[in-house]
C-alpha positions as CSV (number, residue, x, y, z in Angstrom):
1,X,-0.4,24.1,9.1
2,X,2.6,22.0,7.3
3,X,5.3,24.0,5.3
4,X,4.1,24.8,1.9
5,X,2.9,26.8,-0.3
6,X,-0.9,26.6,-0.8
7,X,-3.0,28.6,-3.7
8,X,-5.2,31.3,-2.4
9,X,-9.0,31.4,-3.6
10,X,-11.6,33.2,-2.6
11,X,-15.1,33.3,-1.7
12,X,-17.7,35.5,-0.3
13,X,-20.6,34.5,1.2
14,X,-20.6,31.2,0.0
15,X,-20.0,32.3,-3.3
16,X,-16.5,31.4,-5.4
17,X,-14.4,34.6,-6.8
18,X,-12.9,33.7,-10.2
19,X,-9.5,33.2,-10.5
20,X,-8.9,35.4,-12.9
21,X,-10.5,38.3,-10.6
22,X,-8.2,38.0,-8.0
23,X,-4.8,39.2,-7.5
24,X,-4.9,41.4,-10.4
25,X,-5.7,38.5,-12.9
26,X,-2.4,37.3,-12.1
27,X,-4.0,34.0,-10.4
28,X,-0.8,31.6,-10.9
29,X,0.6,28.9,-8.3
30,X,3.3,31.2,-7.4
31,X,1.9,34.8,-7.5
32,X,-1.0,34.0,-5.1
33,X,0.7,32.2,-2.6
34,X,0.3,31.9,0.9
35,X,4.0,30.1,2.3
36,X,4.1,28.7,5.2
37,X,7.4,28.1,7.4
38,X,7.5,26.7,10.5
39,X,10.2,29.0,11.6
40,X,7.1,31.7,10.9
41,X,4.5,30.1,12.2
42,X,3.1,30.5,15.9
43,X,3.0,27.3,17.9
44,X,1.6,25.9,20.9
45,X,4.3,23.3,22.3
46,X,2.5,22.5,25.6
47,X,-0.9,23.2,27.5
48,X,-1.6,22.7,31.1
49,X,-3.9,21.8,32.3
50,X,-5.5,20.4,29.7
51,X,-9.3,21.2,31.0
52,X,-10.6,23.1,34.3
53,X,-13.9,24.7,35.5
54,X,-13.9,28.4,33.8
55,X,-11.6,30.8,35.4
56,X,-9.0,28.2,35.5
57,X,-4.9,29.3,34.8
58,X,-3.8,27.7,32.1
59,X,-0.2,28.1,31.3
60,X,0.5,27.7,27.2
61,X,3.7,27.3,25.9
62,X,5.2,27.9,22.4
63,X,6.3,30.0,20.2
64,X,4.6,33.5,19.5
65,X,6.5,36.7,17.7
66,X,5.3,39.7,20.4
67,X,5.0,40.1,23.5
68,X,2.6,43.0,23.9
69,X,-1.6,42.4,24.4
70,X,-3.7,44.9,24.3
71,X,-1.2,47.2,24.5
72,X,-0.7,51.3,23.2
73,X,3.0,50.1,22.9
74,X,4.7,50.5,20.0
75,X,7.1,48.1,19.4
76,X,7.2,44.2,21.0
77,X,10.9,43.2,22.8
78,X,11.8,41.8,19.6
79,X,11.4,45.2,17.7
80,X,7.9,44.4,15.7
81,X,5.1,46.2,15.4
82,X,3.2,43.1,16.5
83,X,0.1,42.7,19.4
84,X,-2.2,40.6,20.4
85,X,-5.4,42.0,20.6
86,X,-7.2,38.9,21.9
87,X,-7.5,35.3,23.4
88,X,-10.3,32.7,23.2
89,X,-10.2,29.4,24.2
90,X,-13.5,27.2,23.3
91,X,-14.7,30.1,22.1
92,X,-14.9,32.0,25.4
93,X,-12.6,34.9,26.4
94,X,-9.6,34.9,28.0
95,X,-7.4,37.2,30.1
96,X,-3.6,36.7,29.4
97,X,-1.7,37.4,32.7
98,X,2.9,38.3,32.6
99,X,4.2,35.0,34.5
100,X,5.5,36.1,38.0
101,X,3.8,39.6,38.3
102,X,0.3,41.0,39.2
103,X,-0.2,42.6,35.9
């Protein structure tokens, strides 16, 4: 998603929400934002390989904000209360393995 800031509207169900009934009738450009940065913004820089049979290792690289899945830990190395809680790729399951250990 570029950097920007994009106008939140909702739906449910199909069905538009007024502006005027969502963030507390407030509905402006700039006090129902979403801003995007890229410095904020999770990335995937490389992939390989690009497709296997399933149970393949795939190694992704990028830029993520926590290193803890799945975890009961509190805090990520970078001091956020952060996790992932799970993976997919084309829609299946994954298991995320630590580079270099068993785990």
């Amino acid at each position: 998603m570029p950097s920007d800031q994009y106008v939140v509207h909702v739906s449910v169900d199909g069905v538009p929400i007024p502006d005027e009934a969502i963030c507390r009738g407030a509905h402006k450009p700039g006090g129902c934002s979403l801003y995007t940065r890229w410095y904020r913004t999770p990335t995937i820089r490389s992939l390989s390989p690009t497709s296997g049979p399933p149970g393949t290792l795939v190694t992704m690289r990028g830029m993520i904000f926590t290193d803890v899945y799945g975890s009961n830990t509190d805090k990520s190395s970078n001091g956020l209360n952060t996790r992932f809680l799970r993976a997919y790729a084309g829609g299946m399951p994954c298991e995320l393995l630590k580079p270099n250990s068993d785990e």
